[in-house]
Phi, psi and omega in degrees: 000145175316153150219151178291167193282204195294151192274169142306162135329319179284000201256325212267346222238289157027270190278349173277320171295295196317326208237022191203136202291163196289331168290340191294298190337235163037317211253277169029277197273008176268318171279340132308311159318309179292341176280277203307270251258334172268313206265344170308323166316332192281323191306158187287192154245149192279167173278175174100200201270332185249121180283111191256358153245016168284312193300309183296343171280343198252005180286282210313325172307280179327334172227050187283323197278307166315312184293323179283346205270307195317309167324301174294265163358306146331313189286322171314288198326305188294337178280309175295343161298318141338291180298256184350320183267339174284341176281301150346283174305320165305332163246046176277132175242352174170203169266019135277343158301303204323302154342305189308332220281150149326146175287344171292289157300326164319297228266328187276341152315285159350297208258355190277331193279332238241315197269330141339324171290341190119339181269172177265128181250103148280141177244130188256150189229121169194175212283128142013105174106043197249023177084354163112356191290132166254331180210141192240163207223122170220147196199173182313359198231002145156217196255170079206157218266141187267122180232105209273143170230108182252073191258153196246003183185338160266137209272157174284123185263172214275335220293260187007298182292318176298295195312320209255331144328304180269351149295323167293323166273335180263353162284329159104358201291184201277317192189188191222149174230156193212122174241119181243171173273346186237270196202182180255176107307138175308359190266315167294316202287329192282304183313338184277326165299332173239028171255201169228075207227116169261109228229100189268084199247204201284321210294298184280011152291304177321313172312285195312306176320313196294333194296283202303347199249013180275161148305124170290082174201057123264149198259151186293161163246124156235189208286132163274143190290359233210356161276172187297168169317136174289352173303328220221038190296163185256146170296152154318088183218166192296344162306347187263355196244185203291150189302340185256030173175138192204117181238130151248010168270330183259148149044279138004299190264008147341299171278138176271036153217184165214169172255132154302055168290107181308142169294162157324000000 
């Protein structure tokens, strides 16, 4: 999939609010100000030809109210994107929205449904040849990179599943997960049973959305401390998860049990 070239500081600040509870914006832009309008005054002066904290204490004070508005404004930005991917999600009716969707909104599904569970989400945006990782998933029990295919009828060949493999090994992450809209071929499924590879298809994304569109007061599935190492999982099945709740797209069933641990 395209990806855009390298970000800026405002994309990066961006995608850091997007991925971080609603107060930092706020808390942010109060501590850049008081660092500009206080605290600048304070720099020493440098040695040399050019006095260069003189000139910034008398900059830096004057565009305090501006660095911080910029900040808010970002922040602003970053809560409707928020809002926009929990609306995304809300209004799914099966797998055929799911279908409807942009690879793009596929990926922002994906990471909307996920962050729900309780992990923490990145959604990655980097240059072409980034290994295939789209969304990467995280919680006290380890790493794992999300490989989105928004084939809407085609089934997913084993290439994919191998790739995102050697990637999850050279990262170190806990496992790999690869969520399409349509299906696997029998060459992926075997192959994915005997990684560490979690194999998503319309049918259970379609589940996990419908899950995840719930009251959070069902227990989440995660990793049992007593399961095997995630390098090395027994697949993923509904037998494997809590009698009161058996999700096998997340994460969780990566180890072969899970523990009733509440969701957020």
């Amino acid at each position: 999939m395209p990806r855009s070239s390298e970000p800026g500081l405002l994309e990066v600040l961006h995608r850091v609010f997007v991925r971080t509870p609603a107060w930092l914006g706020p808390l942010l832009a109060v501590a850049v100000f008081v660092s500009l309008r206080h605290l600048a005054p304070l720099l020493p002066r440098l040695d040399g030809t050019i006095p260069v904290g003189e000139m910034l204490a008398l900059i830096l004070p004057g565009i305090a109210w501006a660095a911080a508005a910029l900040v808010l404004v970002i922040w602003v930005l970053a809560e409707v994107t928020k809002l926009r991917q929990r609306r995304l999600l809300d209004r799914q009716q099966g797998l055929d929205t799911i279908r409807a969707l942009t690879w793009r909104q596929f990926e922002q599904l994906v990471a909307e449904a996920y962050r729900r569970w309780g992990y923490r989400v990145e959604l990655v945006d980097r240059p072409a040849g980034d290994g295939g990782v789209d969304v990467v998933l995280r919680n006290d029990r380890g790493r794992w990179l999300v490989q989105c295919k928004h084939y809407k009828a085609r089934r997913v060949g084993v290439r994919p599943v191998r790739e995102l493999l050697g990637v999850v090994t050279s990262e170190g992450a806990a496992a790999g997960i690869v969520v399409t809209a349509g299906s696997f071929t029998p060459d992926a499924q075997a192959f994915a049973r005997d990684n560490a590879i979690e194999l998503v298809d319309g049918t259970k994304l379609a589940d996990l959305v419908e899950e995840a569109r719930q009251p959070a007061d069902k227990p989440a599935p995660m990793p049992d401390e007593s399961a095997p190492p995630p390098t090395a999982p027994s697949p993923a099945s509904p037998t494997t998860a809590s009698p009161t709740h058996a999700n096998p797209a997340a994460p969780g069933a990566i180890a072969a049990a899970v523990s009733s641990t509440s969701r957020p």
